[in-house]
N, CA, C and O atoms as CSV, one atom per row, in Angstrom:
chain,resi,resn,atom,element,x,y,z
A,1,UNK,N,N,29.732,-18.118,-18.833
A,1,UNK,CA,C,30.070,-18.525,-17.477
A,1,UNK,C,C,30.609,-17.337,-16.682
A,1,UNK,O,O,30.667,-17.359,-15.452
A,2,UNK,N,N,31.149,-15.913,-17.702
A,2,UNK,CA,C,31.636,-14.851,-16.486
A,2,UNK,C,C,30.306,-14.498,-16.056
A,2,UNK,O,O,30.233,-14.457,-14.828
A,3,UNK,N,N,29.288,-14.244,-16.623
A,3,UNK,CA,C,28.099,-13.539,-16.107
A,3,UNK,C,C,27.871,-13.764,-14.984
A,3,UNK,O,O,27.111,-13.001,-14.389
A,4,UNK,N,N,28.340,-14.675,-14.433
A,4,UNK,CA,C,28.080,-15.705,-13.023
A,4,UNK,C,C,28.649,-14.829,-11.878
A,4,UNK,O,O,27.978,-14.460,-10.913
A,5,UNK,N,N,30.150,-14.490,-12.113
A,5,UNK,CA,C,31.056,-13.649,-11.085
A,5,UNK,C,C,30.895,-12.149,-11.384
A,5,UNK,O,O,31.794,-11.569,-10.774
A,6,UNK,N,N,29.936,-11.045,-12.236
A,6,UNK,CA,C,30.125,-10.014,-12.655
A,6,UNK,C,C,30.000,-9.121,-11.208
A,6,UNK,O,O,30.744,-8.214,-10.833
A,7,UNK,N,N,29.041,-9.575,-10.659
A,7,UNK,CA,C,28.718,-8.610,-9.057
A,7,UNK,C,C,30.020,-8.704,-8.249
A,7,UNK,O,O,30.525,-7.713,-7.723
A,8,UNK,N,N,30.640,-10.171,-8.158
A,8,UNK,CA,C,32.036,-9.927,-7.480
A,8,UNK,C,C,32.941,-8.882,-7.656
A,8,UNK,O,O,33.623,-8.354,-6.778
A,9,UNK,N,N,32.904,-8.606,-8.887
A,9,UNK,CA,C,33.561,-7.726,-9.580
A,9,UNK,C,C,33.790,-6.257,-9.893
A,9,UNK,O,O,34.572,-5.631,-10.608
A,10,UNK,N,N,32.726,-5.939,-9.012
A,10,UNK,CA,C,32.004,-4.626,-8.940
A,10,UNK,C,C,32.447,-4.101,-7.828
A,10,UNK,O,O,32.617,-4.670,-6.750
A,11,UNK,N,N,32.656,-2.864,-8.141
A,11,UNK,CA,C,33.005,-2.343,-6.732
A,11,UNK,C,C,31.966,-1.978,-5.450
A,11,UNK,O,O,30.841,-1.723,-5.879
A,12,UNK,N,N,32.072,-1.892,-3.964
A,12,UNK,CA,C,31.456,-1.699,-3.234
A,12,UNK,C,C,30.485,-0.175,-3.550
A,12,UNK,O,O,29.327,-0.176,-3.132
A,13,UNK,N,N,30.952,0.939,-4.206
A,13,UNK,CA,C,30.207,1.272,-4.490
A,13,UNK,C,C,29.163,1.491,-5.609
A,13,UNK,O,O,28.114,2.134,-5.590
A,14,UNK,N,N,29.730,0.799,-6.550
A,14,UNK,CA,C,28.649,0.438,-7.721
A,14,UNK,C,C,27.642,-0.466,-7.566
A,14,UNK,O,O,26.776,-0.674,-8.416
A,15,UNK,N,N,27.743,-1.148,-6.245
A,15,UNK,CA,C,27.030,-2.047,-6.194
A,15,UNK,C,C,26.042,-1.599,-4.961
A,15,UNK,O,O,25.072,-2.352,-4.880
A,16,UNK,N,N,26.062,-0.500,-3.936
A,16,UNK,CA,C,25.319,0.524,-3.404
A,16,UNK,C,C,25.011,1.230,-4.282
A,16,UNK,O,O,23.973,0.684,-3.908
A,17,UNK,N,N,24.773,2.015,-5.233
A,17,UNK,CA,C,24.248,2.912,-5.992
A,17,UNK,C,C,23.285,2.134,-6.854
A,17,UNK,O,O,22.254,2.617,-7.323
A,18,UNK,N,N,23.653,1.030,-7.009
A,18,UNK,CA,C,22.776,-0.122,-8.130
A,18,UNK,C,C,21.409,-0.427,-7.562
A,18,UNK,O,O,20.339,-0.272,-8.150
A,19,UNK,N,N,21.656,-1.032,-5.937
A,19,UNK,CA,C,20.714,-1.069,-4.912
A,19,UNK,C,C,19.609,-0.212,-4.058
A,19,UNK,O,O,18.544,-0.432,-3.483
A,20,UNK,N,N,20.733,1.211,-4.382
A,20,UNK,CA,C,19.948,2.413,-3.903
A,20,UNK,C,C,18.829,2.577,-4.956
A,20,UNK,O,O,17.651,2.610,-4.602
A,21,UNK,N,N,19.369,2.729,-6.851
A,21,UNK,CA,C,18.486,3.509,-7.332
A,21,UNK,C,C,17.019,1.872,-7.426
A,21,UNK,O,O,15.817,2.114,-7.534
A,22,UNK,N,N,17.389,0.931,-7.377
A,22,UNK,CA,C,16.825,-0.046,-7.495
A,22,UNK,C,C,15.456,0.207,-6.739
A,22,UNK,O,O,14.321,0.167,-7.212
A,23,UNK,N,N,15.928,0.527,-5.204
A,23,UNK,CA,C,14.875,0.207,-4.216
A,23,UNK,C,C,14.481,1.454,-4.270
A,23,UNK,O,O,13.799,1.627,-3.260
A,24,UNK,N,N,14.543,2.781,-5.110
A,24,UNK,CA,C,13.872,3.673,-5.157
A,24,UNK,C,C,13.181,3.918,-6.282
A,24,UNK,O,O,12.622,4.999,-6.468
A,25,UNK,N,N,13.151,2.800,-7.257
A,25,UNK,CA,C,12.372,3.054,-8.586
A,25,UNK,C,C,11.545,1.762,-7.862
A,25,UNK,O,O,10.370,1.848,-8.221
A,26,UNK,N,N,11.706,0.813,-7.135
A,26,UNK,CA,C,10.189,0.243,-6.879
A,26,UNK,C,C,9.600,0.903,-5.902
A,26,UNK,O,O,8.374,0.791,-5.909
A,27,UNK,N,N,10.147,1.693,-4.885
A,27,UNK,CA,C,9.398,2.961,-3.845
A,27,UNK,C,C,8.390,3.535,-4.767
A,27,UNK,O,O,7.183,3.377,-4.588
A,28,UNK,N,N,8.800,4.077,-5.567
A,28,UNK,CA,C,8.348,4.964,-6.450
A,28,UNK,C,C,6.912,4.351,-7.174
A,28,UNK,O,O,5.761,4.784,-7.224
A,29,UNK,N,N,7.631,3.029,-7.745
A,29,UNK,CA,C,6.555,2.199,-8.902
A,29,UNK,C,C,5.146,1.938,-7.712
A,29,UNK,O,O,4.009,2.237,-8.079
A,30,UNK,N,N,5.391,1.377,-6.339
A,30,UNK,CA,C,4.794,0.813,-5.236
A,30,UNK,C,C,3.547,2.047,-5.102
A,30,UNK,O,O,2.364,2.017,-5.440
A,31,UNK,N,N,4.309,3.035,-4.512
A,31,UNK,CA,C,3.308,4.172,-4.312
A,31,UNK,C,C,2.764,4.979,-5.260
A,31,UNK,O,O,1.949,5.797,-4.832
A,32,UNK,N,N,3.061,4.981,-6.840
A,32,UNK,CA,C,1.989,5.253,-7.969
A,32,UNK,C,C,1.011,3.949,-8.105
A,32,UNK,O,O,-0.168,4.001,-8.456
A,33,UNK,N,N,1.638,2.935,-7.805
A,33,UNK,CA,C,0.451,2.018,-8.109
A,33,UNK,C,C,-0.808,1.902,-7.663
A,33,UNK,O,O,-1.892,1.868,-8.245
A,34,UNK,N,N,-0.453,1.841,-6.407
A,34,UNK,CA,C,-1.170,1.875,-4.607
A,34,UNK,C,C,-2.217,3.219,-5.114
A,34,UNK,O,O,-3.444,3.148,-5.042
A,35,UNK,N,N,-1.679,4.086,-5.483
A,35,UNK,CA,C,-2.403,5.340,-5.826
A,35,UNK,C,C,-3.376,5.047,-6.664
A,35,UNK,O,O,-4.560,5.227,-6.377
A,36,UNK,N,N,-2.962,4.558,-7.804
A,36,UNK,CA,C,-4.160,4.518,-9.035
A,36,UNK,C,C,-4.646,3.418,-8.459
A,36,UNK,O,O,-5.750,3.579,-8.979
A,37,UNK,N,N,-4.797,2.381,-7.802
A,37,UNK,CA,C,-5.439,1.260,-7.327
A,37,UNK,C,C,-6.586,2.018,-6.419
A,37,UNK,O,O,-7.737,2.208,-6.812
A,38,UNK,N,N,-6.213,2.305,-5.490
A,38,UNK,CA,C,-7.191,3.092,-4.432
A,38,UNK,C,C,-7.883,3.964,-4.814
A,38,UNK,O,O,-9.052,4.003,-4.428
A,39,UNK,N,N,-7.244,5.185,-5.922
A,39,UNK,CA,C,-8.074,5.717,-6.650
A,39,UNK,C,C,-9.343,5.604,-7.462
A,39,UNK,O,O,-10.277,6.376,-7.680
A,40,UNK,N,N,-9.069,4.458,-7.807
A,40,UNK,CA,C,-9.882,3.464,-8.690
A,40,UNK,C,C,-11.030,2.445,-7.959
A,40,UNK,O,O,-12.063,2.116,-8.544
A,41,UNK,N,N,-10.755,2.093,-6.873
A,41,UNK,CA,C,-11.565,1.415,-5.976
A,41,UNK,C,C,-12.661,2.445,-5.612
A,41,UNK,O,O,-13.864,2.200,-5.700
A,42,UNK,N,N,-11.869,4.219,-4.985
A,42,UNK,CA,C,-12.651,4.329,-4.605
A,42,UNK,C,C,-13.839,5.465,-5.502
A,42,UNK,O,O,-14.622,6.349,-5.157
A,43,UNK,N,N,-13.443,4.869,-6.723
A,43,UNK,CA,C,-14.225,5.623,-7.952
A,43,UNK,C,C,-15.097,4.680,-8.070
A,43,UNK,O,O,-16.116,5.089,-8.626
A,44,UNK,N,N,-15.126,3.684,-7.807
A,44,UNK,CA,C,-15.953,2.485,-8.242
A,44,UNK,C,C,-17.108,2.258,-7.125
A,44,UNK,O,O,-18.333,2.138,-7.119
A,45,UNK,N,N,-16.147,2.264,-6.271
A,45,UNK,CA,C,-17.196,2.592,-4.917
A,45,UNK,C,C,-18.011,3.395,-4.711
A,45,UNK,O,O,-18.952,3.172,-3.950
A,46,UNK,N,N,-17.814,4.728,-5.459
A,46,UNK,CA,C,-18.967,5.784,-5.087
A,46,UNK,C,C,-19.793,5.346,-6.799
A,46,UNK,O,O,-20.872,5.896,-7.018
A,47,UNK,N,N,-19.473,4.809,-7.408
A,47,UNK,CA,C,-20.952,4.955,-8.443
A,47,UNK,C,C,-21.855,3.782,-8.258
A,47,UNK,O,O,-22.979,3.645,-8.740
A,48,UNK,N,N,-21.076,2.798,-7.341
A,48,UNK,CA,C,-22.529,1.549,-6.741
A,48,UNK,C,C,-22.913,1.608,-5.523
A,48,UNK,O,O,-23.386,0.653,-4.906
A,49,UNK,N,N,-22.661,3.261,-4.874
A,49,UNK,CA,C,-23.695,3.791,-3.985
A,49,UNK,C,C,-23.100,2.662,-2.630
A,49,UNK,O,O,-23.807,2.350,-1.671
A,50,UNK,N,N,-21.371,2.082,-2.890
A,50,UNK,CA,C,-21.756,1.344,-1.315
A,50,UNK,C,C,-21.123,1.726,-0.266
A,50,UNK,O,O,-21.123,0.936,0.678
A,51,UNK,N,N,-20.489,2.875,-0.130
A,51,UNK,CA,C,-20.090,4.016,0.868
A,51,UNK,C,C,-21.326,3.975,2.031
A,51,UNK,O,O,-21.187,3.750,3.233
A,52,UNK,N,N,-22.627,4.275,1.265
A,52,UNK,CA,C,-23.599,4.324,2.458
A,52,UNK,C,C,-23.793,2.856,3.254
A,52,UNK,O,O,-24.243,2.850,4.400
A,53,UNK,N,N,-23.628,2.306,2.949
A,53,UNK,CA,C,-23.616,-0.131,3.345
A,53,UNK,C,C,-22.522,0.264,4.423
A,53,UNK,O,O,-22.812,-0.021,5.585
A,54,UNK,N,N,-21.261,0.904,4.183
A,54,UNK,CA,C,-20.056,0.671,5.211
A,54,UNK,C,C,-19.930,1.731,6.110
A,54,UNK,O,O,-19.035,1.734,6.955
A,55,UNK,N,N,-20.952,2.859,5.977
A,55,UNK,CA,C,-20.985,4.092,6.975
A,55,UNK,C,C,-21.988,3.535,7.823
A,55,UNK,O,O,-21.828,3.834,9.006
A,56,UNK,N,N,-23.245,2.619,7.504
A,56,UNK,CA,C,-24.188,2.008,8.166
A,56,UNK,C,C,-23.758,1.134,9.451
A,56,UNK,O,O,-24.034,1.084,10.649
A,57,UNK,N,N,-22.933,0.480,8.534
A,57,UNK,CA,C,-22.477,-0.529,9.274
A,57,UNK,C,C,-21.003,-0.565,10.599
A,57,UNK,O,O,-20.628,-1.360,11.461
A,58,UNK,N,N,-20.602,0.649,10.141
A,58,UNK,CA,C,-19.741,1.128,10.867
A,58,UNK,C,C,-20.390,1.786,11.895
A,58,UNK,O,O,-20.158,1.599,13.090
A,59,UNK,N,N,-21.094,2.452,11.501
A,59,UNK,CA,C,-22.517,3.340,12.833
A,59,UNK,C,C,-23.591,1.809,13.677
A,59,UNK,O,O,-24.090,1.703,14.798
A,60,UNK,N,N,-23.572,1.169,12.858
A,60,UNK,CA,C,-24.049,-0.333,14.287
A,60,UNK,C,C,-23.017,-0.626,15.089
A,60,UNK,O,O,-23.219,-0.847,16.284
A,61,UNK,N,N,-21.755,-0.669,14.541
A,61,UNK,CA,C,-20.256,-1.450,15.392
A,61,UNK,C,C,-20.438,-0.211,16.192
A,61,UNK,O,O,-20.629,-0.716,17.298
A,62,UNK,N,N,-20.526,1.433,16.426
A,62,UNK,CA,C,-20.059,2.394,17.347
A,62,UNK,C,C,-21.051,2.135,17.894
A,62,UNK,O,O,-20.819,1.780,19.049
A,63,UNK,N,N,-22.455,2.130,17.553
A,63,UNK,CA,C,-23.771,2.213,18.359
A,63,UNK,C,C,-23.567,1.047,19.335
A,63,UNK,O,O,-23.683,1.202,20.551
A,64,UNK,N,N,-23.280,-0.040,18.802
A,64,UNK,CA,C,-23.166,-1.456,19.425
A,64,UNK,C,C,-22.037,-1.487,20.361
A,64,UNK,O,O,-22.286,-2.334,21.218
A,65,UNK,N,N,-20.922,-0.935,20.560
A,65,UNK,CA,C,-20.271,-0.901,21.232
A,65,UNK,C,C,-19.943,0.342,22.287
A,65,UNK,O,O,-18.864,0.343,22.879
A,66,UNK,N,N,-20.911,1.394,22.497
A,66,UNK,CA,C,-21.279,2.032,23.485
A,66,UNK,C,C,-21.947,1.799,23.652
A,66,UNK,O,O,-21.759,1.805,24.868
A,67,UNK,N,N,-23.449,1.301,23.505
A,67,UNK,CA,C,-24.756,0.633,24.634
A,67,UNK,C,C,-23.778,-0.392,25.529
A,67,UNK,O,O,-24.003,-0.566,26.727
A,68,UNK,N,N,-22.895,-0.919,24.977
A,68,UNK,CA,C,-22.396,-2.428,25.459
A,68,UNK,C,C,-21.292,-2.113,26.264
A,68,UNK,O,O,-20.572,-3.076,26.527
A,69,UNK,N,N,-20.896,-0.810,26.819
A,69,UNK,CA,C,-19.595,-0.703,27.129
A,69,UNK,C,C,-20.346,-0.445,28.533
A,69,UNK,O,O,-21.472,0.026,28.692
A,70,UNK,N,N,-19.395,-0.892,29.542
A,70,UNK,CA,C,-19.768,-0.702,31.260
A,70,UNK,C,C,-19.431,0.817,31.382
A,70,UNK,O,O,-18.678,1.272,30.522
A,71,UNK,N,N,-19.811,1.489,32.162
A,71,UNK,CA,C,-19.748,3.066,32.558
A,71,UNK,C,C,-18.345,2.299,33.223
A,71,UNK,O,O,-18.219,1.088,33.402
A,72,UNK,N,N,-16.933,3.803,33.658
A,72,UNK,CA,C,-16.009,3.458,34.356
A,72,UNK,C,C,-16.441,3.731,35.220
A,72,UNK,O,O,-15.848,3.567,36.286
């Protein structure tokens, strides 16, 4: 039942330093992950060739939206 009140118990700054290193080991964990994730997507992406599908298609949306745009 003490386990309940242990944070009360703590001082103001043990309990900033607890929080600091906290939210900087998931900073940390967040942006290695994000890394090997994207990394990985975009390893996957270039060996089923579909880079060229979303450069295509990105070149209709620009093409398509300057024929379509009024001169100022």
């Amino acid at each position: 039942m003490g386990e309940k009140y242990d944070n009360v118990l703590k001082s103001k700054k043990q309990i900033f330093a607890n929080n600091l290193i906290g939210g900087l080991a998931w900073g940390i964990g967040v942006t290695i992950g994000l890394t090997l994730l994207i990394t990985l997507l975009g390893f996957i992406a270039s060996r089923i060739d579909f880079v060229p599908i979303v450069g295509s298609f990105v070149a209709n949306v620009i093409n398509f939206a300057i024929n379509n745009n009024p001169a100022p």
